[in-house]
C-alpha positions, 0 to 999 in steps of 0.5 A, a space after each residue: 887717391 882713395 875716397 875714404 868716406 861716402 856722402 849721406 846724400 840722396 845723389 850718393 845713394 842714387 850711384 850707389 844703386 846703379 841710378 845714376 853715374 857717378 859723373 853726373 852727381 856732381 851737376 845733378 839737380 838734387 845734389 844738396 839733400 842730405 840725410 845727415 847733418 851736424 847741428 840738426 839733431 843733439 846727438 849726430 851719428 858718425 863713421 868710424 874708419 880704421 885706416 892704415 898709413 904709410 910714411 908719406 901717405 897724406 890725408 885731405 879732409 874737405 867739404 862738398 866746397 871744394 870736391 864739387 867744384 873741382 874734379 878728384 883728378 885735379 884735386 889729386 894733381 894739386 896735392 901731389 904737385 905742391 911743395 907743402 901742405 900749406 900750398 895745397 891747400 891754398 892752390 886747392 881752395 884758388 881751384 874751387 874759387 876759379 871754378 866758382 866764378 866761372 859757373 857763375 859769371 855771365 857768358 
């Protein structure tokens, strides 16, 4: 699995530099301040990638929703193992609910 995009996050540039681990951006206090955001401003800057794909190269385009709650290697293991993209999708968003209620249910 390949990132293909970077945050515009405060905690995003922090790995970047070196500040803090990777690991740690994910549970870091200041994960939600953000530099760029749809809606804020008339005309939203954006990133442009070319990308070449191979037959049976699959795109997953997700939100913090999802990749903040549960891990890339799990994320990678869900796409891989499902029969389709639309049993992915559904087994990636029950992953990210379990990991929700188990961060916020009461011990």
């Amino acid at each position: 699995m390949e990132r293909l995009t970077l945050d515009h996050s405060l905690v995003e540039q922090l790995v970047l530099a070196g500040q803090i681990p990777a690991a740690e951006a994910r549970t870091h206090k200041r994960r939600n301040i953000v530099y760029r955001t749809m809606g804020e401003k008339e005309n939203v800057e954006v990133d442009v990638r070319k990308v070449d794909l191979e037959v049976g190269d699959r795109l997953l385009l997700c939100s913090d929703g999802l990749n903040s709650m549960i891990e890339d290697t799990q994320i990678a293991a869900i796409v891989h193992a499902a029969p389709s993209p639309m049993d992915a999708a559904r087994q990636l968003v029950d992953a990210a609910n379990i990991a929700v209620a188990m961060t916020t249910s009461p011990p």
